[in-house]
KOLMARRO-862235 format. One line per field, with one value per residue (C-alpha): x, y, z negated; residue in three letters. Coordinates in steps of 0.2 Angstrom, whole numbers, plus 5000, padded with zeros to 4 digits. Example, Ala and Ser with C-alpha at 12.3 -4.5 7.8 and 13.67 -1.06 7.14 Angstrom:
2
xx = [5062 | 5068]
yy = [4978 | 4995]
zz = [4961 | 4964]
type = [ala | ser]
//
This chain:
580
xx = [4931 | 4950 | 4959 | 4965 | 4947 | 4943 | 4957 | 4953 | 4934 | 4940 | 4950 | 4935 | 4925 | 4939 | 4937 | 4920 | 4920 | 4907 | 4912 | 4931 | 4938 | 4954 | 4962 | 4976 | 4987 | 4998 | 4998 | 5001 | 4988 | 5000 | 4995 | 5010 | 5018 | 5030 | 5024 | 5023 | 5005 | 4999 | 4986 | 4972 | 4983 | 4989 | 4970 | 4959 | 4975 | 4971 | 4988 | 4978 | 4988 | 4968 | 4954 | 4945 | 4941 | 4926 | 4924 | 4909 | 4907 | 4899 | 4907 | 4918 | 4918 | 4931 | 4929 | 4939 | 4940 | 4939 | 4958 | 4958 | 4938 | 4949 | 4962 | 4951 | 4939 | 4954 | 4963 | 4947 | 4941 | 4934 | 4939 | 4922 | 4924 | 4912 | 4919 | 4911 | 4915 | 4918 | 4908 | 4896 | 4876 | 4870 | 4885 | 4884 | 4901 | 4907 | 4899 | 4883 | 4882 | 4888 | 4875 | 4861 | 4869 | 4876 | 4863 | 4860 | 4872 | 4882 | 4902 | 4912 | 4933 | 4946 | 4965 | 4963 | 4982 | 4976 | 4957 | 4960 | 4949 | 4937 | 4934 | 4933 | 4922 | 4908 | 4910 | 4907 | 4890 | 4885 | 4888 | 4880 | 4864 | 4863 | 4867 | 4881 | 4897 | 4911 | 4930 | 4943 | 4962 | 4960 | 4973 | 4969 | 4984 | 4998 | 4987 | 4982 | 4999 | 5012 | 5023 | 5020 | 5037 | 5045 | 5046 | 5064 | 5071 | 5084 | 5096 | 5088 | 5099 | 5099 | 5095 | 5107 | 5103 | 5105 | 5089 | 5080 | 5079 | 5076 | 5083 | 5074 | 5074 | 5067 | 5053 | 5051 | 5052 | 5037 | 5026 | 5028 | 5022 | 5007 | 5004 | 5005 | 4992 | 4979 | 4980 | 4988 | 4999 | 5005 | 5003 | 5006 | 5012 | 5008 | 5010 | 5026 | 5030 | 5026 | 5039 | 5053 | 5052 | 5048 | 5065 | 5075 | 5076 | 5073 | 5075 | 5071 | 5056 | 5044 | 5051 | 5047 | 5044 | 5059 | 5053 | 5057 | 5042 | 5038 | 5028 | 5033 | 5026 | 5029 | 5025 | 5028 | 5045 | 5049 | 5049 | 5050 | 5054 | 5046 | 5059 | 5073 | 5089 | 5101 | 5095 | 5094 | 5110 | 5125 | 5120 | 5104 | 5100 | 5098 | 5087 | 5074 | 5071 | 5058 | 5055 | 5042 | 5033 | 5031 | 5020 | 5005 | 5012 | 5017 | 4998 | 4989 | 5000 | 4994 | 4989 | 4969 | 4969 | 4983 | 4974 | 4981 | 4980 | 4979 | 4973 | 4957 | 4963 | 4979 | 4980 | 4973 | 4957 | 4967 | 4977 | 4961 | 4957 | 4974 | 4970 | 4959 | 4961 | 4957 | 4944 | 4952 | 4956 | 4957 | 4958 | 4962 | 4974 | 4991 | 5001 | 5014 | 5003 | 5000 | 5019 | 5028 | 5015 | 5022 | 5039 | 5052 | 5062 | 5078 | 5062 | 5061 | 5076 | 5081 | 5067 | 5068 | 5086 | 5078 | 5068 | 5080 | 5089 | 5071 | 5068 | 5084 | 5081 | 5061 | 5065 | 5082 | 5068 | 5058 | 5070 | 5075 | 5056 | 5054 | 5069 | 5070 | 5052 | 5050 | 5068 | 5072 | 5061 | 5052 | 5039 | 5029 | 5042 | 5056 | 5052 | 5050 | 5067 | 5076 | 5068 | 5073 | 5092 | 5089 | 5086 | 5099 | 5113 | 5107 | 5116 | 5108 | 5095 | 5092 | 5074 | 5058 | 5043 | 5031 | 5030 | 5031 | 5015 | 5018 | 5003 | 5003 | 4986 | 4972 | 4981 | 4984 | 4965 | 4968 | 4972 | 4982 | 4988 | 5006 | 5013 | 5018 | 5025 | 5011 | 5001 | 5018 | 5013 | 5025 | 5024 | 5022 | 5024 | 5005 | 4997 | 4999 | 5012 | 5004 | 5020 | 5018 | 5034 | 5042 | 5058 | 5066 | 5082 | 5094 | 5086 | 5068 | 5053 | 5045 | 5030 | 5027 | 5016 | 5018 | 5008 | 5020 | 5012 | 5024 | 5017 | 5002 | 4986 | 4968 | 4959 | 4950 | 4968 | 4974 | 4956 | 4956 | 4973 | 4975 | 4958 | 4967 | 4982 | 4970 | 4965 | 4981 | 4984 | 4970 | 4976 | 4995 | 4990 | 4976 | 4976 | 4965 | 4961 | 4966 | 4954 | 4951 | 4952 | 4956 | 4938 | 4937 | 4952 | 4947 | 4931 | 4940 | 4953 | 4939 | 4930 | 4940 | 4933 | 4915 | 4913 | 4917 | 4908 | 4922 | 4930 | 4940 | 4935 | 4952 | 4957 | 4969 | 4982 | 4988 | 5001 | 5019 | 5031 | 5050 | 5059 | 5043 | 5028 | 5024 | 5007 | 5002 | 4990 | 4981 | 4978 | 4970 | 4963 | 4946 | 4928 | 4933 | 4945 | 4937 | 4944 | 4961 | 4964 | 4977 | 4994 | 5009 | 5024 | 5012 | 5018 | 5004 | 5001 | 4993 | 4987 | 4969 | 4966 | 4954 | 4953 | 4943 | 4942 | 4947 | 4958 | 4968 | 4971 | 4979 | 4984 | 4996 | 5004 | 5017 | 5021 | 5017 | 5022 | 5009 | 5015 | 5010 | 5009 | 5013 | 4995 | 4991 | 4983 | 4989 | 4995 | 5007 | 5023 | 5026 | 5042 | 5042 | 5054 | 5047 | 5040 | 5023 | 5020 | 5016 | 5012 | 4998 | 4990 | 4978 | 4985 | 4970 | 4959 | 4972 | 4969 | 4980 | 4983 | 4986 | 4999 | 5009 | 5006 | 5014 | 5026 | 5034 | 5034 | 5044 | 5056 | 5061 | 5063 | 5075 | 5084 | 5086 | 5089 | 5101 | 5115 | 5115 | 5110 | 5118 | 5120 | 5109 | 5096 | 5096 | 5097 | 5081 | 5075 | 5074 | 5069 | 5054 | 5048 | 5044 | 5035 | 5018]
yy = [5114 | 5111 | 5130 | 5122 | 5117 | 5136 | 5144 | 5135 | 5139 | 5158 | 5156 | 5147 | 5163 | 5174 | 5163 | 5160 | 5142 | 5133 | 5115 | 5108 | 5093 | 5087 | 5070 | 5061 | 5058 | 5068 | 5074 | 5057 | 5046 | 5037 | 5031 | 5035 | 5053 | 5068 | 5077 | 5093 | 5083 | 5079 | 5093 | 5083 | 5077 | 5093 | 5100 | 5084 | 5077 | 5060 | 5051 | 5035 | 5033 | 5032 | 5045 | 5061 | 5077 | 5085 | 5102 | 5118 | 5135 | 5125 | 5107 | 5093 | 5076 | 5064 | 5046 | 5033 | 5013 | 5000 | 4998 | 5015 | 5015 | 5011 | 5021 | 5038 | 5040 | 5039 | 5052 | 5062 | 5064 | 5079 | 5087 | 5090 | 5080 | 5066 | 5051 | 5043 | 5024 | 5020 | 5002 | 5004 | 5003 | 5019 | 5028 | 5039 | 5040 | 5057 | 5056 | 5052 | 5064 | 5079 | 5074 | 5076 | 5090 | 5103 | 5119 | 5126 | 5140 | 5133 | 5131 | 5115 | 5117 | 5106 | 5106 | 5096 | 5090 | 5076 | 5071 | 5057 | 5061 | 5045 | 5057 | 5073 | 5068 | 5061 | 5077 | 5088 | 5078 | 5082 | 5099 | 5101 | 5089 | 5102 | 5117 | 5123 | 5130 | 5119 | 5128 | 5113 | 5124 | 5130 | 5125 | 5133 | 5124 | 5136 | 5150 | 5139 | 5129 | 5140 | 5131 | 5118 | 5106 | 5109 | 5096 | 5094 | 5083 | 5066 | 5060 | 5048 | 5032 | 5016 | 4999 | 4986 | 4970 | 4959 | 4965 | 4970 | 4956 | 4969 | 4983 | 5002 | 4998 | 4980 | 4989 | 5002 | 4992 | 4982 | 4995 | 5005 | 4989 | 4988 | 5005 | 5000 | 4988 | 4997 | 5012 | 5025 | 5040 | 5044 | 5037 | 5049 | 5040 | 5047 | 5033 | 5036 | 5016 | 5013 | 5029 | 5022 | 5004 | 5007 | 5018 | 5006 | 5019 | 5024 | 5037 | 5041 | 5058 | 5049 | 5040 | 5019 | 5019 | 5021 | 5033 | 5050 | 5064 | 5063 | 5063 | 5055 | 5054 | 5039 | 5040 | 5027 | 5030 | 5042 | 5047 | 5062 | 5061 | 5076 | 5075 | 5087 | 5085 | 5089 | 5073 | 5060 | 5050 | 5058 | 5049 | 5051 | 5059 | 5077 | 5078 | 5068 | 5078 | 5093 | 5101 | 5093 | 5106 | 5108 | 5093 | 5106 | 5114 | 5098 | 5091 | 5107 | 5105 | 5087 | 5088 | 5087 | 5071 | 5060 | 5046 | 5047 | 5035 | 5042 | 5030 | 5039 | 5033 | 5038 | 5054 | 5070 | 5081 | 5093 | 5085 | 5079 | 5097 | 5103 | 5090 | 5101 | 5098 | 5080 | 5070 | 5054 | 5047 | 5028 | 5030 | 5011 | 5008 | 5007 | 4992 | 4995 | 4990 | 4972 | 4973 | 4977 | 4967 | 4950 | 4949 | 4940 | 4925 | 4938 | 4949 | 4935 | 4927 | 4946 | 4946 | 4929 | 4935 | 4949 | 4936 | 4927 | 4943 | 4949 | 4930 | 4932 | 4948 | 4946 | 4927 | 4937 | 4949 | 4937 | 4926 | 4943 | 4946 | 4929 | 4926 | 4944 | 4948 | 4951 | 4951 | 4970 | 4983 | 4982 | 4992 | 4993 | 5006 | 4997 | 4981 | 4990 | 5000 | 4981 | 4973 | 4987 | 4987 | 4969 | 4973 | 4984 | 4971 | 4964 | 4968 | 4979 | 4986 | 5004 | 5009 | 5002 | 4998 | 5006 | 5013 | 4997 | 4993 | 4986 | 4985 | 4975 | 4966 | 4979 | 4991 | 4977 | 4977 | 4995 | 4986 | 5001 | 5005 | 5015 | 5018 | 5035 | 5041 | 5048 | 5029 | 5018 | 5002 | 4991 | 4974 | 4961 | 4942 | 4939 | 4940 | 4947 | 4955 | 4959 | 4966 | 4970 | 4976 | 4976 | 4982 | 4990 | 4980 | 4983 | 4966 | 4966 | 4973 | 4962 | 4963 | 4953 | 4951 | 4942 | 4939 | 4933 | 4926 | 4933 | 4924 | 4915 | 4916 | 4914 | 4899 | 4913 | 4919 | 4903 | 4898 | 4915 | 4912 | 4894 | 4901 | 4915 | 4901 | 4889 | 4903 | 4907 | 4890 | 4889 | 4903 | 4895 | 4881 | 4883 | 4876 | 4885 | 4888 | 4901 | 4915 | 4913 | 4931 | 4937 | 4938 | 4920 | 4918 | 4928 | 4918 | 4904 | 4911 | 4918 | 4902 | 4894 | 4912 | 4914 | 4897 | 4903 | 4918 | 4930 | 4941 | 4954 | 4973 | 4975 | 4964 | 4949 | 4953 | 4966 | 4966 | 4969 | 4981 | 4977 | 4988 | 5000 | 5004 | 4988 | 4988 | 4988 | 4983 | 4978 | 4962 | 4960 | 4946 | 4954 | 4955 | 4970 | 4960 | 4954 | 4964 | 4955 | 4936 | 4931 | 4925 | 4917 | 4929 | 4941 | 4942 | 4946 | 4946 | 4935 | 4941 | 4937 | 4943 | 4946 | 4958 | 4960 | 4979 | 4983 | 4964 | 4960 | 4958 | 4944 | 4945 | 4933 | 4937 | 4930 | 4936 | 4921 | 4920 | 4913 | 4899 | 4886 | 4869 | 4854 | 4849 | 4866 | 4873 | 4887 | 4888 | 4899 | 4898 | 4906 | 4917 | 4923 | 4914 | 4914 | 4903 | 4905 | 4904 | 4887 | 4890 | 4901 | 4885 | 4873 | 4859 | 4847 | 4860 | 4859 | 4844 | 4833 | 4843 | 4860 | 4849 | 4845 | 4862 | 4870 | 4855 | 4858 | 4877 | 4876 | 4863 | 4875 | 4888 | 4880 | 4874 | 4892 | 4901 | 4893 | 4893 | 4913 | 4913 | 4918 | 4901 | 4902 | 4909 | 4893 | 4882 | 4890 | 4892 | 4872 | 4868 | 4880 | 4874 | 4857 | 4846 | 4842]
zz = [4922 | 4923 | 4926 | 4942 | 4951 | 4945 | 4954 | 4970 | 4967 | 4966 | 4982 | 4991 | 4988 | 4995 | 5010 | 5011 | 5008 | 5000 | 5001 | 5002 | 5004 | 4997 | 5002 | 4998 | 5012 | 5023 | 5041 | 5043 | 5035 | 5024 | 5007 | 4998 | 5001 | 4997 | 4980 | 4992 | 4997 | 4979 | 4978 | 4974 | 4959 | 4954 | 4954 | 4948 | 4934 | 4943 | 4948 | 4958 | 4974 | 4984 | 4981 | 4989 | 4979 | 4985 | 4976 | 4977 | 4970 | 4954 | 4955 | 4959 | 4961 | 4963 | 4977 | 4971 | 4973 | 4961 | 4958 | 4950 | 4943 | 4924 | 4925 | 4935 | 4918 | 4907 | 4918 | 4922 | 4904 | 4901 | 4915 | 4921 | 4937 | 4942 | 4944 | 4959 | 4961 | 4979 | 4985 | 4968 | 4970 | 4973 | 4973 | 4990 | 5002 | 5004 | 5020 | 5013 | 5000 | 5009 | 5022 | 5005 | 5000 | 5010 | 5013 | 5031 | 5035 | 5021 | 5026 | 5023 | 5026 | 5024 | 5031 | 5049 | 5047 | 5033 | 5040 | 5049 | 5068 | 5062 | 5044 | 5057 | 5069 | 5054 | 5045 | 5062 | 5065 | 5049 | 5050 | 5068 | 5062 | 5045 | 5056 | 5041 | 5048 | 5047 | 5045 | 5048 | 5050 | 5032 | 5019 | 5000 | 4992 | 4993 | 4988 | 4971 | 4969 | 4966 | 4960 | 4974 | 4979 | 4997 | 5007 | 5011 | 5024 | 5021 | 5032 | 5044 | 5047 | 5060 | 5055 | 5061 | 5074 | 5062 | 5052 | 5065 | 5079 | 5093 | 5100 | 5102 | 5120 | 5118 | 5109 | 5118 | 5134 | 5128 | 5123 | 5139 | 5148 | 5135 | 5139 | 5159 | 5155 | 5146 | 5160 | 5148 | 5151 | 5133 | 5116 | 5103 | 5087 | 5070 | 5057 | 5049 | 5047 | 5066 | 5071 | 5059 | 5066 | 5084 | 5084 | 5071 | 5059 | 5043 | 5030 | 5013 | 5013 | 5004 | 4987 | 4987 | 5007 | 5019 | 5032 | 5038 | 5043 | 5061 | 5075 | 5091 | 5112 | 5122 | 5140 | 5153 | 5158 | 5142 | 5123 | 5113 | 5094 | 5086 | 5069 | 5060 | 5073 | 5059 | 5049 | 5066 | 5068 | 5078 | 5093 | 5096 | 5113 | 5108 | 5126 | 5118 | 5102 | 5097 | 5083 | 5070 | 5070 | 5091 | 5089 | 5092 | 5109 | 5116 | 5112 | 5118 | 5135 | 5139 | 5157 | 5158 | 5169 | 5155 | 5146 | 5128 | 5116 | 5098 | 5084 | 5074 | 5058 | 5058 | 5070 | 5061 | 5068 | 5068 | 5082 | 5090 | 5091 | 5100 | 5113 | 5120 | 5137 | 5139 | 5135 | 5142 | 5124 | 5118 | 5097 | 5093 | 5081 | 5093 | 5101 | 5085 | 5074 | 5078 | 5084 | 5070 | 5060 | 5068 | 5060 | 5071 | 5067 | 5063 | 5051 | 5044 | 5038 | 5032 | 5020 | 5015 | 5009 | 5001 | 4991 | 4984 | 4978 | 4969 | 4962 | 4955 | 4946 | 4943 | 4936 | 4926 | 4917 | 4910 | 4903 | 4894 | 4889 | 4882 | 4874 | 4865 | 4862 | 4843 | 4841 | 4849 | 4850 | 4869 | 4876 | 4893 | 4899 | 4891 | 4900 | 4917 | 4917 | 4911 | 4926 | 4937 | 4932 | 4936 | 4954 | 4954 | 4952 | 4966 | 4983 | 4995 | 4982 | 4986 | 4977 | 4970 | 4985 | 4972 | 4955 | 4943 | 4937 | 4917 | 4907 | 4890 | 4886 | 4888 | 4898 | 4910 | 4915 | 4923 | 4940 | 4944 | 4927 | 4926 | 4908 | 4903 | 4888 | 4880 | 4884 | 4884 | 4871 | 4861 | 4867 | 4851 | 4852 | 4857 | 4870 | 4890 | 4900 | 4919 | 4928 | 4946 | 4955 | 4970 | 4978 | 4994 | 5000 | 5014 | 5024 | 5015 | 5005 | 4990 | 4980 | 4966 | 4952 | 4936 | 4918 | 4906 | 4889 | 4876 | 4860 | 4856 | 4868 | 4865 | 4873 | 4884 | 4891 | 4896 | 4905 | 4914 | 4919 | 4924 | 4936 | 4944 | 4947 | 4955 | 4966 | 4970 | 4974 | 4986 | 4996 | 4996 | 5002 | 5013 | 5029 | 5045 | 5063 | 5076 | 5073 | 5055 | 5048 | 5031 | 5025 | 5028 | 5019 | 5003 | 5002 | 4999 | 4988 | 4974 | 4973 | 4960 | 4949 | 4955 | 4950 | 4933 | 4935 | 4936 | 4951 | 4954 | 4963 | 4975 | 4991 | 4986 | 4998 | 5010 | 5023 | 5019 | 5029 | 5033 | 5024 | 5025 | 5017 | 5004 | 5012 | 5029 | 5042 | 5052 | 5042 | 5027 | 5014 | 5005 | 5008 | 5023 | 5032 | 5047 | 5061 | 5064 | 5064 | 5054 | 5066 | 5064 | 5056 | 5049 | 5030 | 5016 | 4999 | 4986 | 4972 | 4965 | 4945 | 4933 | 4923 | 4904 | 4898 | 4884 | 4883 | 4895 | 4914 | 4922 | 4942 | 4950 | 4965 | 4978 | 4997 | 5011 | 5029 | 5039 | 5051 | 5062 | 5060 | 5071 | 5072 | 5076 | 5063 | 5052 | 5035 | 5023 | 5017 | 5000 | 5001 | 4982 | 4973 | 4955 | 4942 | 4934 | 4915 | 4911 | 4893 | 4899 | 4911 | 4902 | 4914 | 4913 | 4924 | 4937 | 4951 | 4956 | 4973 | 4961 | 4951 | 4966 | 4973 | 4957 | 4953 | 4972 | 4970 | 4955 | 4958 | 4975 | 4964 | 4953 | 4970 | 4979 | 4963 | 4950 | 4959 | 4959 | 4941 | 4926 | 4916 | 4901 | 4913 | 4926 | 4910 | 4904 | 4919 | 4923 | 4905 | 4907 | 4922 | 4919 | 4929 | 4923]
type = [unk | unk | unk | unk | unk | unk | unk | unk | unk | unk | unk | unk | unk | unk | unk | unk | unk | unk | unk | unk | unk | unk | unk | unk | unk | unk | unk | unk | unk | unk | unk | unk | unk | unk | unk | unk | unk | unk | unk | unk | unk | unk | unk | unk | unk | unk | unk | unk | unk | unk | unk | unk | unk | unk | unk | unk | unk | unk | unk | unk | unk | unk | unk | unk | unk | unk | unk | unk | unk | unk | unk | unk | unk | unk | unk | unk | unk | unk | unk | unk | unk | unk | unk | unk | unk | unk | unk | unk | unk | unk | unk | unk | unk | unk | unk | unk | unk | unk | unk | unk | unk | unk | unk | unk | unk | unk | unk | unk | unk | unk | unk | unk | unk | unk | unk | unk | unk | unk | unk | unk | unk | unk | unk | unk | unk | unk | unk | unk | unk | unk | unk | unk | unk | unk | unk | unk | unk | unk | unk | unk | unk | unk | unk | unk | unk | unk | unk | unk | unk | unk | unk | unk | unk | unk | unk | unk | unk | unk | unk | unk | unk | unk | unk | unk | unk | unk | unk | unk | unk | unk | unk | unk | unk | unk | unk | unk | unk | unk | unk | unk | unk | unk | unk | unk | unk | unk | unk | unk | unk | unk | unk | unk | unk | unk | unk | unk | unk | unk | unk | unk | unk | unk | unk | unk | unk | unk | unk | unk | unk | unk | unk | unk | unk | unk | unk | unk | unk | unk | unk | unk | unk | unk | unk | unk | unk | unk | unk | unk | unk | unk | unk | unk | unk | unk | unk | unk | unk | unk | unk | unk | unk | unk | unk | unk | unk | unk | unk | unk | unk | unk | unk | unk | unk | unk | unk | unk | unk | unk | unk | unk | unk | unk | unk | unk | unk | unk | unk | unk | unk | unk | unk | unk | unk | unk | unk | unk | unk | unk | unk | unk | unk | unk | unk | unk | unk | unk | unk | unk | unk | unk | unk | unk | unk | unk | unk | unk | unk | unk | unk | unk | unk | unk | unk | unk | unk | unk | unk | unk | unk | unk | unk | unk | unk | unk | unk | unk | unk | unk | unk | unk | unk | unk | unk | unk | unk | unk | unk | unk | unk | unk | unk | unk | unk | unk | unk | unk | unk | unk | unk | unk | unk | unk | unk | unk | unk | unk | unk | unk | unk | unk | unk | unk | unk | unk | unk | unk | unk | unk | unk | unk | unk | unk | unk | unk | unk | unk | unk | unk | unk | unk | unk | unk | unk | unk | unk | unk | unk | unk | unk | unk | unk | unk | unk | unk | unk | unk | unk | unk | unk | unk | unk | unk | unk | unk | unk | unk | unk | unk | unk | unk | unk | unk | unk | unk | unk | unk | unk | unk | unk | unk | unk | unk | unk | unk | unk | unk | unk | unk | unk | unk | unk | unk | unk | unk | unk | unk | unk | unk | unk | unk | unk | unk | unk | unk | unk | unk | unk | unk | unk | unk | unk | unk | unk | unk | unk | unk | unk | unk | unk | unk | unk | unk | unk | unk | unk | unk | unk | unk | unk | unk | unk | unk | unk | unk | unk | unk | unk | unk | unk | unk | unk | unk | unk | unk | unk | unk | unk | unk | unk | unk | unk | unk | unk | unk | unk | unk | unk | unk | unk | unk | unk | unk | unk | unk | unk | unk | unk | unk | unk | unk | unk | unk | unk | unk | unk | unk | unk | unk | unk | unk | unk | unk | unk | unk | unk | unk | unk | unk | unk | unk | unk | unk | unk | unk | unk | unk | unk | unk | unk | unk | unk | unk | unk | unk | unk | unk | unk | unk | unk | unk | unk | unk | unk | unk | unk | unk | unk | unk | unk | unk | unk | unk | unk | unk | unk | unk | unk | unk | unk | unk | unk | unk | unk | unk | unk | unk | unk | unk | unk | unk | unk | unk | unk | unk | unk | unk | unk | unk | unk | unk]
//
């Protein structure tokens, strides 16, 4: 067993622990955080950015979804922890297996500040049902991570009109009337991404997403903002500011008789259980959510802007990747930092939205896959690139994926590719109803695969952020996503793949704007600006709709990005995409 896993055993004994958990995520349920909250990294050597570490006196065992399934026995080799594949058949949930597994009189613990109340409130019945102890203020990782990073607070700075379309007030205003509505006295706010664009603020705590840690309490007439007041802007009323840390007192001092709104899936048991003198609670996810998800027409033309900067940069690399390959030495890690001093030209650039993803033909089947030094491969003229990249701008956040073919391909690569195109296709280009959800959407959008017998094991697409977390809710296209229709101004991704261990992975993906029609029907409008490989597309499978799809895609591209080019690269750029 790794030495780390040992230490914390050692430590569980000391506190009498017999089962802990360890998630990934912060007080705040957010997917990407501050290395200060890595500890299921630092003790399992698993760097997935989703999984739960379940560890006992003898054991541990690691949950983690198919994005990561790759990637998790790589990292995990011989480290003695079981890999458990989240979704698989016969693969219990942490629930389920601590449910056949825990003893009576046996003690579970975890830290309360990063299990969500839904998590909390599973594991509590289970220990009640098993009559086993359960120990939910407990936090082992400073006593085993010596060496653990403090979490240090950045300045925290305003947005402008101009990017965001609506004042604080405006927004405030309208949540205090949604509040009215639904009869509550106080929402308490602990999604990081709701805090920063509720108050039109962002800051820089957690690297690739623009928000600042917080907490916040909006009442019908007022709002508190739990947050460093050194790091808040000059101006912001002093009056209205706590401590981060005073979150608990205020929470314990909510008046027995206050309905409070606090979403289950992002507020922590450990705030559930300061709460402890009401019971008058709603736990659905928060006005904010479908709010900030709607972008408005001012969201929108910001991050349209954005894309045009991050076509120009994106379509900049691989005319560098294609015209240099086999001439200059180029590697996975080589390719990534080109393409991000391409963004950094670019004005308003301020970080990536995610660690770039740059796998070069088998390592582009680990969905997830990140190169390091020790795995970095040299890229030869054959074969697949699968780069998946976004970018944090001053008006927008991107995502985008591309598989660039860099030499010769194999008749299986183009076939798999121009099938993950047609898919993509059928997604751009779909037409529906008012209700239609994103399972209905990712139906059709893996047909064009099934039909060939192939698929992929992650969602093809996830709500964006502006100039926030590249993904976010409450939309989503996959199997899953059949809670939230999908509305006009919502912006998502697109990006079914496939994926051959051991070979290759292709995943194509673009971000669209869902809008309505004059006949009122709903459709998207793809924002990425950037072309696909046409030497990887057999164009006889492609319809004639698929042609016209592609031909029209490309010939905007060439429109909105040459003029910004650099000369050979618009030249190249229109003779690459020709219309077929």
């Amino acid at each position: 067993m790794k030495k780390e896993i040992i230490k914390l055993q050692k430590q569980m004994k000391i506190h009498h622990i017999d089962w802990y958990i360890i998630p990934t995520t912060d007080y705040h349920g957010s997917e990407y955080v501050h290395p200060h909250f890595r500890f299921r990294e630092f003790l399992s050597g698993f760097t997935g950015s989703a999984g739960t570490l379940l560890v006992n006196l003898d054991a541990a065992y690691l949950w983690t979804d198919g994005r990561y399934f790759l990637q998790a026995e790589a990292e995990l080799f011989g480290s003695e922890i079981t890999l458990m594949k989240t979704g698989e058949p016969d693969v219990p949930g942490l629930s389920q297996f601590l449910k056949n597994h825990i003893s009576e009189n046996q003690t579970l613990g975890f830290d309360g500040r990063l299990i969500s109340i839904e998590l909390g409130q599973k594991l509590e019945k289970i220990c009640s049902e098993l009559n086993a102890n359960l120990v939910w203020n407990i936090d082992l990782a400073d006593e085993v991570w010596k060496e653990r990073p403090k979490l240090i607070p950045s300045p925290i700075y305003r947005l402008p009109p101009e990017v965001t379309g609506h004042s604080f007030q405006e927004k405030l205003t309208k949540l205090q009337q949604k509040m009215i509505s639904c009869k509550t006295d106080v929402i308490i706010l602990t999604a990081l991404e709701e805090i920063a664009w509720l108050f039109n603020m962002r800051g820089s705590d957690i690297e690739h997403t623009p928000v600042f840690y917080s907490f916040a309490a909006i009442t019908r007439t007022d709002y508190t903002l739990f947050a460093p007041q050194d790091m808040l802007p000059e101006d912001f009323p002093k009056n209205r500011v706590c401590r981060y840390s005073d979150i608990n007192v205020y929470l314990s001092n909510i008046d027995s008789d206050m309905r409070v709104w606090l979403c289950k899936s992002q507020g922590s048991y450990w705030m559930l259980k300061h709460l402890c003198k009401t019971s008058k609670l709603n736990f659905n996810q928060t006005p904010i959510a479908l709010m900030k998800a709607i972008k408005n027409n001012v969201e929108i033309k910001a991050t349209k802007n954005a894309h045009l900067k991050d076509g120009i940069a994106v379509t900049t690399f691989i005319h560098w990747v294609k015209n240099n390959i086999g001439k200059v030495p180029m590697s996975e890690l080589s390719a990534s930092d080109f393409l991000k001093n391409c963004r950094k030209k670019q004005a308003g650039y301020k970080e990536p939205s995610f660690t770039t993803i740059s796998g070069y033909n088998s390592n582009g089947a680990i969905i997830h896959y990140t190169p390091t030094v020790s795995s970095n491969a040299t890229l030869e003229s054959k074969g697949f690139l699968l780069v998946d990249s976004g970018g944090q701008y001053s008006d927008g956040t991107t995502d985008i994926t591309r598989t660039i073919a860099l030499g010769p391909l194999t008749p299986k690569m183009k076939e798999y590719y121009t099938a993950v195109l047609k898919a993509h296709i059928a997604l751009a280009s779909a037409e529906f109803s008012e209700g239609t959800t994103g399972a209905d959407l990712d139906a059709v959008t893996r047909k064009p695969l099934t039909d060939l017998g192939l698929n992929y094991n992650h969602g093809t697409g996830h709500g964006v952020g502006h100039m926030l977390s590249v993904h976010e809710g409450p939309q989503n296209i996959s199997p899953r996503g059949n809670s939230q229709q999908m509305l006009p101004g919502m912006i998502t991704s697109n990006e079914p793949g496939v994926y051959i261990p051991g070979e290759f992975g292709i995943r194509l993906e673009n971000e669209i704007l869902c809008v309505k029609k004059n006949n009122g029907k709903l459709s998207f409008e793809t924002l990425t600006l950037c072309p696909f490989d046409l030497d990887a597309i057999i164009t006889d499978k492609l319809t004639h709709t698929e042609k016209e799809w592609l031909n029209s895609y490309h010939e905007n591209i060439v429109r909105n990005l040459s003029p910004y080019l650099d000369k050979k690269v618009a030249s190249w750029l229109k003779a690459t995409i020709r219309k077929i």
